[in-house]
C-alpha positions in Angstrom: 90.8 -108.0 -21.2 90.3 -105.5 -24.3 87.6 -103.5 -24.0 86.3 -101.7 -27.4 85.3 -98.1 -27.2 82.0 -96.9 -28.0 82.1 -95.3 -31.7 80.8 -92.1 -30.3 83.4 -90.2 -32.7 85.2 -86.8 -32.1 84.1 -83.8 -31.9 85.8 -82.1 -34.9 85.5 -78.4 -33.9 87.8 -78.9 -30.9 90.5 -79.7 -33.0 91.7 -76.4 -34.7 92.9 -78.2 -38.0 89.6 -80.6 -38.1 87.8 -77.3 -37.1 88.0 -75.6 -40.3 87.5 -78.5 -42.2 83.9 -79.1 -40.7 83.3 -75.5 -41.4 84.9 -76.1 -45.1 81.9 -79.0 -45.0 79.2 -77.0 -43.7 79.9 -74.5 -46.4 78.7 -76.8 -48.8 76.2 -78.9 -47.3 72.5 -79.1 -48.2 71.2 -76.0 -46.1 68.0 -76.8 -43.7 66.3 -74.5 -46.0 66.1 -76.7 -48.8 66.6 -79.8 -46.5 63.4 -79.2 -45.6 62.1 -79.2 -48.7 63.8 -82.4 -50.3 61.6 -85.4 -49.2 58.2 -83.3 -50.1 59.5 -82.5 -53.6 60.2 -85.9 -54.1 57.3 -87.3 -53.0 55.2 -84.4 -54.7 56.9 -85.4 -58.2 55.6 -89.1 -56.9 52.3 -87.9 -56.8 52.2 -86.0 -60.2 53.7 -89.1 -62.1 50.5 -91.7 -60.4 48.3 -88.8 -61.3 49.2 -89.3 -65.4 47.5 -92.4 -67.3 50.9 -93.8 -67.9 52.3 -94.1 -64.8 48.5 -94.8 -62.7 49.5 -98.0 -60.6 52.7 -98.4 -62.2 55.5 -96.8 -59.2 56.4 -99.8 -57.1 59.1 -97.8 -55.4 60.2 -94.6 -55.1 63.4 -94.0 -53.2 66.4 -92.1 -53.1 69.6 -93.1 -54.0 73.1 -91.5 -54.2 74.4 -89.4 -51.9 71.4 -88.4 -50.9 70.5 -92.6 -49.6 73.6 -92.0 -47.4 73.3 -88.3 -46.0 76.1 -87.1 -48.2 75.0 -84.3 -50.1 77.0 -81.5 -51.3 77.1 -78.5 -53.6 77.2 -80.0 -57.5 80.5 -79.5 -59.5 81.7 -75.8 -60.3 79.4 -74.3 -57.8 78.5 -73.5 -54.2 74.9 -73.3 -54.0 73.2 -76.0 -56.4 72.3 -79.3 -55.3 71.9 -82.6 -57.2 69.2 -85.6 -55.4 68.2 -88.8 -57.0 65.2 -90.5 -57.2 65.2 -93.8 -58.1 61.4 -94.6 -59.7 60.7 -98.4 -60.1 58.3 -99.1 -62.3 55.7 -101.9 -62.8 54.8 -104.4 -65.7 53.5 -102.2 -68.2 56.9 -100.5 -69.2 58.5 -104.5 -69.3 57.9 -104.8 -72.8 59.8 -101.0 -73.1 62.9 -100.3 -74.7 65.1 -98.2 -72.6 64.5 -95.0 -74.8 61.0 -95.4 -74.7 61.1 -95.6 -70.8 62.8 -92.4 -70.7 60.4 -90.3 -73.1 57.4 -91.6 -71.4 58.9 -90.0 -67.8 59.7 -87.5 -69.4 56.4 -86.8 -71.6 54.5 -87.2 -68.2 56.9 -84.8 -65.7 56.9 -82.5 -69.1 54.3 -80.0 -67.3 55.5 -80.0 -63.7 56.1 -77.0 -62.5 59.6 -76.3 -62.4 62.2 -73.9 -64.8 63.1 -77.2 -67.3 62.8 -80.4 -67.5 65.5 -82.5 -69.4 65.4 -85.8 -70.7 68.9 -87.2 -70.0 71.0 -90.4 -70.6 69.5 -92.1 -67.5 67.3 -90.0 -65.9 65.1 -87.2 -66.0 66.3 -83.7 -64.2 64.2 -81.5 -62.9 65.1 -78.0 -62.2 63.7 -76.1 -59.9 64.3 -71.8 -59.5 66.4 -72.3 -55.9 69.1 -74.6 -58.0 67.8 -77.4 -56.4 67.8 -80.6 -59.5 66.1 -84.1 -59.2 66.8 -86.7 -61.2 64.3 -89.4 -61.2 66.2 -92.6 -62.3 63.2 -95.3 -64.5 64.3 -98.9 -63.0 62.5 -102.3 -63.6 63.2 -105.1 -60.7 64.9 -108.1 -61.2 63.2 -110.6 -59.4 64.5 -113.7 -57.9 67.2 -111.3 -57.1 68.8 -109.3 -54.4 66.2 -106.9 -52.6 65.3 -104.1 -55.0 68.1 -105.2 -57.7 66.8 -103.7 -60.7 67.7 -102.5 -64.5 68.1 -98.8 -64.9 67.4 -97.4 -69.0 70.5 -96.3 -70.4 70.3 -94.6 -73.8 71.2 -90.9 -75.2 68.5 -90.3 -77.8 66.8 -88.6 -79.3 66.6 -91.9 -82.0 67.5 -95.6 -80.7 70.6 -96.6 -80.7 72.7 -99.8 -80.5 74.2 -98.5 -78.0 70.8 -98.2 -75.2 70.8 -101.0 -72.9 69.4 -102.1 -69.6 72.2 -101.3 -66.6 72.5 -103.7 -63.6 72.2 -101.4 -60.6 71.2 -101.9 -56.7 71.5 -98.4 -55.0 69.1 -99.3 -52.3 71.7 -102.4 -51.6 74.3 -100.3 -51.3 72.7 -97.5 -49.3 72.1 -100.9 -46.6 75.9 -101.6 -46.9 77.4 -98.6 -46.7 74.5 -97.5 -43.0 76.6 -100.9 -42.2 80.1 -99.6 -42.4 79.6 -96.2 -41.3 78.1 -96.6 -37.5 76.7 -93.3 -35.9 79.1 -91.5 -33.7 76.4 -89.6 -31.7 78.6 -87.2 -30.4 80.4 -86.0 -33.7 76.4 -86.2 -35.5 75.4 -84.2 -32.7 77.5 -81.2 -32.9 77.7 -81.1 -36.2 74.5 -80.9 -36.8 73.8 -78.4 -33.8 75.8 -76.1 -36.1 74.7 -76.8 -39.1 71.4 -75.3 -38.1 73.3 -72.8 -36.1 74.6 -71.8 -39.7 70.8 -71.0 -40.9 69.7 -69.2 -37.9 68.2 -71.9 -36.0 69.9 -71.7 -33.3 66.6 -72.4 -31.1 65.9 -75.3 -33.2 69.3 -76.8 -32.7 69.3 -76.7 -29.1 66.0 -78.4 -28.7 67.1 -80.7 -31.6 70.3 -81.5 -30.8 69.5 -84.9 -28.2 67.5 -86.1 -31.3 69.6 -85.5 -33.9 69.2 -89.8 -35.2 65.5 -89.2 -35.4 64.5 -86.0 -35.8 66.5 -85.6 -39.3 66.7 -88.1 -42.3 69.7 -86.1 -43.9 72.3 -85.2 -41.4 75.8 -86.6 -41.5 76.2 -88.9 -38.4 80.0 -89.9 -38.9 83.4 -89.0 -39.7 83.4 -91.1 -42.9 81.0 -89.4 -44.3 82.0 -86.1 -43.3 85.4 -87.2 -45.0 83.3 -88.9 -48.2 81.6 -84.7 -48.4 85.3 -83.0 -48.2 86.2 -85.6 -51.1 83.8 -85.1 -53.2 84.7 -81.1 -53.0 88.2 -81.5 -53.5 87.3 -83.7 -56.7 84.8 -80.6 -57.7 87.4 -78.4 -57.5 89.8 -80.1 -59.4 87.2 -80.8 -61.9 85.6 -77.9 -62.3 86.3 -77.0 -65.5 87.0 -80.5 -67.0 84.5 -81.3 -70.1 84.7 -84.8 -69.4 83.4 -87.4 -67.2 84.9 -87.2 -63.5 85.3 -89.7 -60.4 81.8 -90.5 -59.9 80.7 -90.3 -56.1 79.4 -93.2 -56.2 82.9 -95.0 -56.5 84.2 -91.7 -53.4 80.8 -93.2 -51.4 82.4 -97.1 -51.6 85.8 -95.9 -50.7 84.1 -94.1 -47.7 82.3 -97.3 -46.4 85.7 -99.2 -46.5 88.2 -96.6 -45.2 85.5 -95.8 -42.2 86.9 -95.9 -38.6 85.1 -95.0 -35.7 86.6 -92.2 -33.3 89.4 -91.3 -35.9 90.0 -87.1 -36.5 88.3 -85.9 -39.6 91.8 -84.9 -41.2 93.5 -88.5 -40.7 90.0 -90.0 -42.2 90.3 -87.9 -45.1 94.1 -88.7 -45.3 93.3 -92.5 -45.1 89.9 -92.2 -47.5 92.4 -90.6 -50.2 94.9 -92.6 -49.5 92.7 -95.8 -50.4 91.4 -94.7 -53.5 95.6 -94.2 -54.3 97.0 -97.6 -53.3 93.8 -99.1 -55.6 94.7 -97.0 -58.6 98.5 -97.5 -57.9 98.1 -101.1 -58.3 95.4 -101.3 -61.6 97.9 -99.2 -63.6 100.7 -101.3 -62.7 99.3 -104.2 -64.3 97.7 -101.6 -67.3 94.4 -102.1 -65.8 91.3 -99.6 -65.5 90.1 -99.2 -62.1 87.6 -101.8 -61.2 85.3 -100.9 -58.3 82.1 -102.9 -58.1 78.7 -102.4 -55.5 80.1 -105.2 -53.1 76.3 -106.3 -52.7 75.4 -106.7 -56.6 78.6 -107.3 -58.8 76.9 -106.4 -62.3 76.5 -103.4 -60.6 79.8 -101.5 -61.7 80.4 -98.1 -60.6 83.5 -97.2 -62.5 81.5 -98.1 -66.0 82.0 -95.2 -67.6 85.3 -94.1 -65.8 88.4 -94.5 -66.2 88.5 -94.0 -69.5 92.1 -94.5 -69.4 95.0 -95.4 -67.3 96.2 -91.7 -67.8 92.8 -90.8 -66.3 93.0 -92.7 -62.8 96.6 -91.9 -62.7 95.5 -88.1 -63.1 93.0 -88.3 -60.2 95.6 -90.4 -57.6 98.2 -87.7 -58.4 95.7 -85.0 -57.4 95.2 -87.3 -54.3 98.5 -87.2 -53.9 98.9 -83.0 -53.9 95.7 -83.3 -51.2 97.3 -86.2 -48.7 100.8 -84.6 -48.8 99.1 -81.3 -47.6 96.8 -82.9 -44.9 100.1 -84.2 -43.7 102.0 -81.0 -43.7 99.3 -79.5 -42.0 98.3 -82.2 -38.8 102.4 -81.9 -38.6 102.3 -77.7 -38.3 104.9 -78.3 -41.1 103.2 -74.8 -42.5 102.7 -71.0 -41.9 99.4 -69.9 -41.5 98.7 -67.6 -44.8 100.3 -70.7 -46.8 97.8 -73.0 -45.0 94.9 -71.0 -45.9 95.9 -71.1 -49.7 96.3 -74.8 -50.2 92.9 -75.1 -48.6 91.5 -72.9 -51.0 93.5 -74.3 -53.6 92.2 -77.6 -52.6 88.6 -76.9 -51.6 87.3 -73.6 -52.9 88.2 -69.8 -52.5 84.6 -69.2 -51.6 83.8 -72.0 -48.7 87.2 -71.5 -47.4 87.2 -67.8 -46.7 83.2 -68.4 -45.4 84.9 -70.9 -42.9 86.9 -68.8 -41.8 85.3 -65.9 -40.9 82.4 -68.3 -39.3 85.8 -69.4 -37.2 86.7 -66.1 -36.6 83.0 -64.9 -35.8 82.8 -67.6 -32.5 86.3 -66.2 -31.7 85.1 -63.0 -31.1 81.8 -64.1 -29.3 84.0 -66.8 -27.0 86.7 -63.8 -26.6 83.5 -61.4 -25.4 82.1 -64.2 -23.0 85.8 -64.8 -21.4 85.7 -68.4 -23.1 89.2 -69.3 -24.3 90.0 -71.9 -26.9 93.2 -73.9 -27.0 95.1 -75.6 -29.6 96.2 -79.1 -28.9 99.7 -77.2 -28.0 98.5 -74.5 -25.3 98.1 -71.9 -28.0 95.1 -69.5 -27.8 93.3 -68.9 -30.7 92.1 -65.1 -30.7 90.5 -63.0 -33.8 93.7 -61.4 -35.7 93.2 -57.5 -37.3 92.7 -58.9 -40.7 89.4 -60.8 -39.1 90.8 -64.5 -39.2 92.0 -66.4 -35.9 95.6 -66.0 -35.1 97.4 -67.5 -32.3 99.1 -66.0 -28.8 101.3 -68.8 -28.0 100.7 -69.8 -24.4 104.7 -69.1 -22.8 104.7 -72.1 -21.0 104.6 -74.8 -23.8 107.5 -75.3 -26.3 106.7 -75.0 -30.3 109.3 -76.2 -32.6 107.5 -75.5 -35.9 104.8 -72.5 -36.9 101.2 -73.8 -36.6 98.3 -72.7 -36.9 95.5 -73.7 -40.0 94.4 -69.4 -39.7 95.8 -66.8 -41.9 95.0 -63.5 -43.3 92.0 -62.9 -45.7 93.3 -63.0 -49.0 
């Protein structure tokens, strides 16, 4: 008789390879300190909009969507401390009789005095920016009824005159937020230490150890499985690679569906991120050998298309699988030891960001030190202990007694 294990996932810091690539993600998480103030912005922007004569009575929803609907928040594109949320706002009868343009001026005529540094009307939202980099886009919708739950148009038009061009978009991101909770179970354990240290990060190292049996309830936004953790390290590698591209980019929403499919209980974090990537490639692969665009589709709400304004091209999704490419064959090298230590830590920048990688390493090399200086002693997976080298970074002393074929070890030198 098979027995199934319980998806209580792995623990990603005991593997030295997944290790720094949980550090890589807490580098760019939402930090607790603006954690904290997430839902009470949103619901204080709530509270402005009923207080204006247009909106009065008119909010029959307001909920997030995106990234942050699934707990997978990270630093926006080209950056390492500014965060994007969304707000979806759905709105009553009055604005039915709306054109889409005239939706978005009204939201934006009534949010025009909050008190943030700008307010800008966009193509299908309204941003909000606030001093600590934090933006919130609140997203106008109108329900479809009859419908899926919370199905709804969303406005879609550039301004600042109608065009032919606005239109009404199919969308159900509170569907999808159900489906993809669905496909990615929590895996207490990994949700549990992850989250211990991502308020260990902040200084709240009290707060995480009285904290860290609750972690399901006491915190709406932590990442509670290796999918997702993978889905955040994704979307980093695509900001990277991005980061200086004028155009439109992979849209996390299409990274978040991936996610949900690829998701596996009590896999590593770096063979989820290999198989995530590896997804997405196969799917591309086969739309541009028939000359297709890739297709990819909210598998609750099929008007609901995520890839609607990319691909552009086939050149385009070819361009993105062939970066996936550059990251899976990496990965590979790496869980392999195929590659010396100062080699390993450039790829990862290369592939993740100068910045968050060095950070991730010294916060590796930090605990070292402490464990070193309260005689704990940590192994890799091949009886090699990992100590604090001169330049600052871990380094390994390879225990005599085991045999190593090939150089391995994900810590090098700073650079």
């Amino acid at each position: 008789m098979n027995i199934q294990p319980t998806p209580t996932g792995l623990n990603p810091f005991d593997d030295p390879l997944d290790r720094i690539l949980a550090e890589i993600a807490l580098s760019v998480q939402l930090p607790p300190s603006l954690h904290d103030k997430a839902k009470s912005r949103y619901e204080a922007v709530r509270r402005h909009l009923e207080a204006t004569t247009a909106f009065f009575d008119q909010i029959e929803h307001f909920y997030p969507q995106g990234s942050m609907a699934i707990d997978a928040t990270i630093s926006t594109r080209g950056t390492d401390d500014e965060y994007d949320l969304d707000i979806v706002s759905q709105l009553g009868g009055r604005f039915r009789g709306m054109t889409p343009l005239e939706i978005l001026t009204e939201l934006e005529a009534a949010l025009a005095d909050y008190p943030v540094q700008r307010v800008l009307r966009q193509t299908r939202c309204v941003t909000l920016f606030y001093a600590d980099k934090m933006h919130l886009d609140v997203t106008p919708s109108l329900r479809v009824y009859s419908k899926l739950d919370r199905e709804s148009l969303i406005t879609h038009a550039k301004g600042p005159r109608r065009s032919v061009d606005d239109r009404f978009v199919d969308m159900n991101a509170y569907g999808f937020a159900q489906w993809y909770a669905n496909r990615t179970p929590l895996e207490l354990r990994m949700a549990k230490e992850f989250h211990r240290r991502w308020l260990d990060h902040a200084g709240l190292a009290a707060r995480a150890d009285a904290d860290v049996d609750d972690v399901p309830d006491q915190c709406d936004f932590i990442v509670k499985n290796t999918a997702t953790l993978a889905l955040q390290l994704l979307k980093r590698f695509r900001n990277i690679r991005y980061a200086s591209y004028a155009g439109r980019i992979p849209p996390s929403v299409m990274l978040s569906y991936y996610a949900g499919l690829a998701a596996q209980p009590n896999m590593s974090l770096s063979a989820m991120l290999v198989r995530l990537a590896s997804w997405i490639i196969r799917d591309i692969e086969q739309a541009s050998l028939y000359g297709r665009l890739l297709h990819v589709a909210n598998p609750i709400c099929e008007a609901d298309v995520f890839t609607d304004r990319w691909p552009e091209s086939i050149a385009q999704q070819d361009e993105f699988a062939g970066h996936l490419r550059v990251l899976t064959r990496s990965l590979e090298a790496m869980r392999k030891g195929e590659m010396f230590p100062d080699t390993m830590m450039d790829v990862l920048r290369g592939n993740f960001g100068d910045r968050v990688v060095t950070r991730a390493a010294d916060q590796i090399a930090t605990e070292i030190g402490g464990g070193i200086q309260q005689s704990r002693q940590l192994y890799t997976r091949r009886g090699g202990l990992l100590l604090p080298s001169a330049a600052g970074v871990a380094a390994p002393i390879i225990n005599p007694s085991v045999s190593v074929a090939r150089p391995h070890t994900f810590f090098g030198r700073k650079i």
